[in-house]
C-alpha positions in Angstrom: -79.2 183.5 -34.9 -76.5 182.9 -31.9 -73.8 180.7 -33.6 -71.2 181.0 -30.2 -70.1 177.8 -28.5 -72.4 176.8 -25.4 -70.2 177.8 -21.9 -70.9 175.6 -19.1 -69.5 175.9 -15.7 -67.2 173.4 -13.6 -64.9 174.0 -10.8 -62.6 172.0 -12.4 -61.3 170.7 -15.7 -59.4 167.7 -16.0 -57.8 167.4 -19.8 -56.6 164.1 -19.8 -58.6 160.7 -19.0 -55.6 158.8 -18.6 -53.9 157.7 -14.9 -53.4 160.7 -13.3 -56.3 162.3 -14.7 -59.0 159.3 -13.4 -56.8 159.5 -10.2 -57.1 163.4 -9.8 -60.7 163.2 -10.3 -61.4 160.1 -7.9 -59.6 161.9 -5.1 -61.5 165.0 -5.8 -64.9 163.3 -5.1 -63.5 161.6 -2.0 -61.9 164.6 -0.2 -65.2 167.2 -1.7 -68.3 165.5 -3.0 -69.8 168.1 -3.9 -67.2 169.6 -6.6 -67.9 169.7 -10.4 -65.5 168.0 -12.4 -64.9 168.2 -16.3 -62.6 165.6 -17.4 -62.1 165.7 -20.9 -60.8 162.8 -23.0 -59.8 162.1 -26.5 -58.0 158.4 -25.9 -59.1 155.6 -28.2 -59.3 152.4 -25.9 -58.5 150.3 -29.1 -55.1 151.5 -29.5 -52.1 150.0 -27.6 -50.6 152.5 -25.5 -46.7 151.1 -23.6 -46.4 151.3 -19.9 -47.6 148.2 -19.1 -45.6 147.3 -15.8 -47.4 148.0 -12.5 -45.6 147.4 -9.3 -47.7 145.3 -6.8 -47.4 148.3 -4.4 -50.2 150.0 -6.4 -52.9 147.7 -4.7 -53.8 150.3 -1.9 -53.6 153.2 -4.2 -56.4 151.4 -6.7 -58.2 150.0 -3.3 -58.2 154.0 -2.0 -59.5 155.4 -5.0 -62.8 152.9 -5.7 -62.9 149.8 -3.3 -64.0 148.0 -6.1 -61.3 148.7 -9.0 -59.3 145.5 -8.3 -62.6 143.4 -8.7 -63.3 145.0 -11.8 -59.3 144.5 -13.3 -60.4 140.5 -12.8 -64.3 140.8 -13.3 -66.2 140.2 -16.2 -65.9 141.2 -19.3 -62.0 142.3 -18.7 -60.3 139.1 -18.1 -58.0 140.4 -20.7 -57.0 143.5 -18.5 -53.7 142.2 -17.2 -51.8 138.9 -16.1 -49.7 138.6 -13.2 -45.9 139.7 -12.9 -43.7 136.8 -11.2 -40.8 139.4 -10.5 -38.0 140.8 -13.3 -34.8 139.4 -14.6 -32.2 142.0 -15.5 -29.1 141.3 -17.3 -27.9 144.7 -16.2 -24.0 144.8 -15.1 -23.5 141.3 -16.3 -24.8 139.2 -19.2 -26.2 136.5 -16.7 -30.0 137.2 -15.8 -30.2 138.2 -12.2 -33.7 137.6 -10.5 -36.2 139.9 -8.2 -38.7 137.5 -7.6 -42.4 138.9 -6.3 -42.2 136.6 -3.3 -39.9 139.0 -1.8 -42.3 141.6 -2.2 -44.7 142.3 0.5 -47.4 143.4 -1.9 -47.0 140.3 -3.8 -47.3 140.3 -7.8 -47.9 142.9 -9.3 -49.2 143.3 -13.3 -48.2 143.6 -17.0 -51.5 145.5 -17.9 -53.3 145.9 -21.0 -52.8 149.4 -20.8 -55.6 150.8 -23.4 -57.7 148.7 -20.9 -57.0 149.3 -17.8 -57.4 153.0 -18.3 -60.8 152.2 -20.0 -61.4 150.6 -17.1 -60.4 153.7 -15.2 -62.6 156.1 -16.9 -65.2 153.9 -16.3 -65.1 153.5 -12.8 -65.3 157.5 -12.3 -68.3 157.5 -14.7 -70.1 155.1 -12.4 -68.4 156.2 -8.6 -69.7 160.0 -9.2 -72.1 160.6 -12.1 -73.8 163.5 -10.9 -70.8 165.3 -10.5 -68.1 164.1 -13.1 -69.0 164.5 -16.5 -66.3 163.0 -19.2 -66.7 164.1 -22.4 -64.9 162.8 -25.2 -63.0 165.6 -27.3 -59.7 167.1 -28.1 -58.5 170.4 -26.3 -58.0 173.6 -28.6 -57.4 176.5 -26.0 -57.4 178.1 -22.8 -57.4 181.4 -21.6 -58.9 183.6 -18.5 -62.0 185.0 -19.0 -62.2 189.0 -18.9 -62.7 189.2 -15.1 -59.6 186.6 -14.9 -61.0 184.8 -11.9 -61.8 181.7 -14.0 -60.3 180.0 -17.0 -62.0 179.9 -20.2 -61.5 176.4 -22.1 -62.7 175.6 -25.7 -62.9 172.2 -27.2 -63.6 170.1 -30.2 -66.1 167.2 -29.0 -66.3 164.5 -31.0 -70.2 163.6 -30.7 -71.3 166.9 -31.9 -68.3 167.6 -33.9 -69.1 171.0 -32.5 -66.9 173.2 -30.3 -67.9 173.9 -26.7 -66.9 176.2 -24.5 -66.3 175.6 -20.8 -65.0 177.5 -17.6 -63.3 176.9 -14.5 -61.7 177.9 -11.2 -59.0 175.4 -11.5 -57.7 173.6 -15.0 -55.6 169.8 -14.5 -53.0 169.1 -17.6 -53.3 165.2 -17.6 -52.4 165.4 -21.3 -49.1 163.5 -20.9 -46.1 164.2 -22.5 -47.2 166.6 -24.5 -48.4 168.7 -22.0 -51.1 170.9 -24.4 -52.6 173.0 -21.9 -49.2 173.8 -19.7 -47.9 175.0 -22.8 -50.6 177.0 -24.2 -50.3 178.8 -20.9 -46.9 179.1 -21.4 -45.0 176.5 -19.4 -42.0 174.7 -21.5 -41.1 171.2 -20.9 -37.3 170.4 -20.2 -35.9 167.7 -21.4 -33.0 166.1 -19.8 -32.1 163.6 -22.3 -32.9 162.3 -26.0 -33.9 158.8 -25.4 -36.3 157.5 -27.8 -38.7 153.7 -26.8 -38.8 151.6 -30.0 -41.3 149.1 -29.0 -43.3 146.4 -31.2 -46.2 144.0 -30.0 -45.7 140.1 -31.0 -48.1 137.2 -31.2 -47.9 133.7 -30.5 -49.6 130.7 -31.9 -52.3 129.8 -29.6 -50.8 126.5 -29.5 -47.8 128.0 -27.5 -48.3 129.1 -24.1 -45.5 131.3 -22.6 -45.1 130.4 -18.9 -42.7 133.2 -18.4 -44.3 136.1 -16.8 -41.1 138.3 -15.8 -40.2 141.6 -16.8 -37.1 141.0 -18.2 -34.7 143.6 -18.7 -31.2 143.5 -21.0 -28.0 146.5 -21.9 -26.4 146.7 -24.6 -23.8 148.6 -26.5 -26.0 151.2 -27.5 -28.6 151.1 -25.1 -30.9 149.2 -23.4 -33.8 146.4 -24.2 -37.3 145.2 -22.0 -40.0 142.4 -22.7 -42.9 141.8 -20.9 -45.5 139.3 -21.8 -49.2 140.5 -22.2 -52.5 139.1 -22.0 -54.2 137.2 -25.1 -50.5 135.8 -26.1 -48.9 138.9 -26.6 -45.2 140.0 -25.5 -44.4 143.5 -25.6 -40.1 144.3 -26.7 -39.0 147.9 -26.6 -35.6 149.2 -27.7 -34.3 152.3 -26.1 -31.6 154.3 -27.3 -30.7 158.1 -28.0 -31.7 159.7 -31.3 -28.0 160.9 -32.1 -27.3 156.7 -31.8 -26.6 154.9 -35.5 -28.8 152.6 -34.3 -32.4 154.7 -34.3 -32.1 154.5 -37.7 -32.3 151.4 -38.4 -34.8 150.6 -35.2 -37.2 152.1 -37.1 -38.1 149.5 -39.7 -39.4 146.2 -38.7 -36.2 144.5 -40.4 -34.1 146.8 -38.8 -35.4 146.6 -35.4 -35.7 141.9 -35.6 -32.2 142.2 -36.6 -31.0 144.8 -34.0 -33.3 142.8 -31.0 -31.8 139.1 -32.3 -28.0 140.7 -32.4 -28.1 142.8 -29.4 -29.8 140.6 -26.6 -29.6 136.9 -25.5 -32.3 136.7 -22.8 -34.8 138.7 -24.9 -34.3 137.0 -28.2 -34.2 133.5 -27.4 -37.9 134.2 -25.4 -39.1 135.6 -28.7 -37.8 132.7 -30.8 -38.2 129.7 -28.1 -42.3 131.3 -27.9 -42.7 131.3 -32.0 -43.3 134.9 -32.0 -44.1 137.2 -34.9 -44.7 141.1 -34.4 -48.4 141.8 -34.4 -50.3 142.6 -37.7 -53.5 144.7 -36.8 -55.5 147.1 -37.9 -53.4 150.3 -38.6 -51.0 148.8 -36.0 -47.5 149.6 -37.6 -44.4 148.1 -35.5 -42.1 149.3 -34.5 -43.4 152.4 -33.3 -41.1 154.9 -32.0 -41.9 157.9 -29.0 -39.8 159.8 -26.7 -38.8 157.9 -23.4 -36.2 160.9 -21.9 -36.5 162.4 -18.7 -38.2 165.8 -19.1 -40.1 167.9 -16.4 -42.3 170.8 -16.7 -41.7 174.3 -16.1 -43.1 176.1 -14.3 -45.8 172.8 -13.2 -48.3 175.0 -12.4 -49.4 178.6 -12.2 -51.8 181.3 -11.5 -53.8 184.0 -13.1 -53.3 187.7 -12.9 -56.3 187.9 -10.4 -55.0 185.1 -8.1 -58.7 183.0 -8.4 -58.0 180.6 -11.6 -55.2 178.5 -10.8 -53.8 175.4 -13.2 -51.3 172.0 -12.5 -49.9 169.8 -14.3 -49.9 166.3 -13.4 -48.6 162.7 -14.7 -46.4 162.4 -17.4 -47.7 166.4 -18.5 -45.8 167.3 -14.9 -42.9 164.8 -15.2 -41.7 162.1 -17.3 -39.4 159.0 -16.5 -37.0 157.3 -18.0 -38.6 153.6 -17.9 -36.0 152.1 -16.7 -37.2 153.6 -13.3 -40.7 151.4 -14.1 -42.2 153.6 -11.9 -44.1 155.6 -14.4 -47.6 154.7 -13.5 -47.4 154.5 -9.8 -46.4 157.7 -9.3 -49.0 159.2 -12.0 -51.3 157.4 -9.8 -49.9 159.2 -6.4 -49.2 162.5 -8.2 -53.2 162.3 -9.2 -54.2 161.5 -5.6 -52.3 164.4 -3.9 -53.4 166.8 -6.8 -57.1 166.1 -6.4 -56.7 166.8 -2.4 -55.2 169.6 -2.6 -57.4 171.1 -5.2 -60.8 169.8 -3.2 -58.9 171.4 -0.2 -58.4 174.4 -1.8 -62.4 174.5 -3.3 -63.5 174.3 0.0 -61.5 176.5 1.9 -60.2 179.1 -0.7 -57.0 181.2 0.3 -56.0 179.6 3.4 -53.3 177.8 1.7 -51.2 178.7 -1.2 -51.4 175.1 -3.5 -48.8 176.3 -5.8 -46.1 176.7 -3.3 -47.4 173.0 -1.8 -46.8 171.7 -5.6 -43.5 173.0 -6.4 -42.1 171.8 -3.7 -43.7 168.3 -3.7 -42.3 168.7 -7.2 -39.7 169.2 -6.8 -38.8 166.6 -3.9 -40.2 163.9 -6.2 -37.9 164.8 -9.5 -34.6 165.3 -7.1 -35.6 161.6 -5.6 -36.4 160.0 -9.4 -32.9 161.8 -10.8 -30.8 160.2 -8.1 -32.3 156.6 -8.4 -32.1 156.8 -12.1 -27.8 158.1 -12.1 -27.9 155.3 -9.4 -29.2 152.5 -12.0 -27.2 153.4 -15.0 -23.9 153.4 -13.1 -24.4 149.6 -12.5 -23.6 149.0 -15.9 -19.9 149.2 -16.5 -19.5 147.0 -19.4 -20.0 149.6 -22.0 -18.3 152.5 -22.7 -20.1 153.7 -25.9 -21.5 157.3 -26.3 -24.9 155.9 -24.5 -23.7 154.7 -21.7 -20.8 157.6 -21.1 -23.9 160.5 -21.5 -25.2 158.5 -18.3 -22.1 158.7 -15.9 
């Protein structure tokens, strides 16, 4: 009896149903119906993921890729989804709160997103949009590798239905994985990282008898680094801590004491919102606050590659591509763009197969993009000049 892993056939595998992934695969099925896509997917929607902040300018983007993805953000049955962003307040340069409100915007407000949600909500709408051409199969990647006549690339997976491992090939393979960046590195692709910054974020509650009417993202420096809140839907507020992992204070960030005492010491704005709103960190499920993950900028290279024979070709895209410092908060908007201008050029590429090189069109999108982020980001930091500790001087 034949006990090898069933192959099937797509022209091309998305692993990663996250942002860029949905927004690869949208864009795809725009620019060439007829394509097969593979996205697979091993999120759990009932986890909380950070990166919550989405600028207002992101409107056309989620317009462009389903005309009816803002309708269902408010629809029913995901009221929860997001509540509106009034602007941010920044105590950045001084220790007075200076304002950006969304009425200066031309977009308008934009959101402080559920994230686990919204990208539910994401995945959903490329289930429904294209369902005879986009299968998305829950399962976690093992490994790739070309196929003997190396004109396609051979992908094997875990899938979590069957608990069985399945085999699939491919002309072209997407690496939405995020920061981790599995499939890039199995192919071997290293990620550079430009920094050590670590996120310590925890997720409080309010009594339901408190209602917080401030819907800013509010943003606060420190000695040793730098603090955000943002409030959430269902009475949540999200605070996050950012420091580098050589800094005293990562230690003690990582325990809940540690990281209450650290938040009430080291900010004014950020503290008195979470004791005015009778705040407690969340308690839920296997939820353990504060949870710590990398928040340095770090970029892929190379982002994407080619097999010997020419034919099987691979990108990286999202936070698998290049990661942001938060403080940029412009994280998910340009997943969401990098996504888009992936899934073009690969459905350009499907359809009209060597009359462009798409590799030579990434890198140098690429690398345009990161040269753009790394000069607003120096930009930022040099605003504060209150501080002189090792943080602040690895930033100037």
């Amino acid at each position: 009896m034949d006990s090898s892993p069933e192959t099937v056939y797509y022209d091309v595998i998305i692993v990663g149903g996250g942002v860029a992934g949905c927004a690869a695969a949208l864009t795809l099925f725009h620019s060439n119906p007829g394509a097969s896509v593979l996205i697979l997917d091993d999120a759990d929607p009932g986890v909380f993921k950070i990166g919550e902040s989405l600028p207002a300018a992101a409107k056309q983007i989620l317009t462009y890729l389903s005309p009816d993805l803002l309708q269902r953000l408010s629809g029913d049955g995901h009221e929860r989804a997001y509540i509106k962003c009034t602007g941010n307040a920044s105590a950045w340069g001084s220790s007075e709160l200076e304002e950006t409100h969304a009425m200066m915007n031309p977009f308008g407000m934009g959101w402080h997103l559920d994230r686990a949600c919204f990208d539910q909500i994401l995945r959903d709408t490329v289930s429904s949009a294209a369902p005879d051409t986009i299968s998305l199969v829950k399962g976690v990647f093992m490994s790739v590798d070309t196929r003997d006549d190396a004109l396609h690339w051979s992908l094997s997976a875990s899938i979590f239905e069957s608990d069985k491992t399945r085999v699939f090939t491919s002309k072209w393979v997407v690496d939405a994985s995020g920061r981790k960046a599995t499939v890039a590195r199995k192919l071997g692709a290293r990620t550079i990282r430009e920094d050590a910054l670590l996120a310590f974020y925890a997720v409080f509650v309010s009594p339901p008898t408190t209602e917080d009417q401030d819907f800013r993202t509010v943003i606060e420096a420190s000695e040793s680094g730098w603090w955000y809140s943002s409030p959430l839907p269902s009475n949540r507020r999200v605070v996050a801590y950012h420091t580098d992992d050589s800094n005293p204070t990562s230690r003690d960030a990582r325990k809940q004491d540690g990281f209450i005492n650290l938040l009430h010491t080291n900010t004014q704005h950020i503290s008195q919102l979470i004791t005015s709103g009778g705040y407690d960190i969340l308690v839920h499920g296997d939820a353990k606050y504060p949870v710590c993950t990398a928040a340095g900028s770090a970029r892929l290279e190379p982002p994407c590659g080619v097999s010997v024979s020419s034919e099987a070709k691979w990108i990286a895209v999202g936070d698998a591509a290049m990661a942001f410092d938060p403080l940029s908060s412009q994280g998910m908007i340009t997943a969401l763009k990098m996504g888009c201008f992936v899934g073009d050029v690969i459905a350009r590429d499907l359809l009209a197969a060597g009359s462009d090189d798409p590799t030579s069109i990434f890198q140098k999108v690429y690398s345009q993009a990161w040269s753009k982020y790394d000069e607003e980001k120096q930009y930022f930091y040099a605003q504060e000049k209150r501080f002189d500790g090792e943080f602040w001087r690895a930033r100037k």
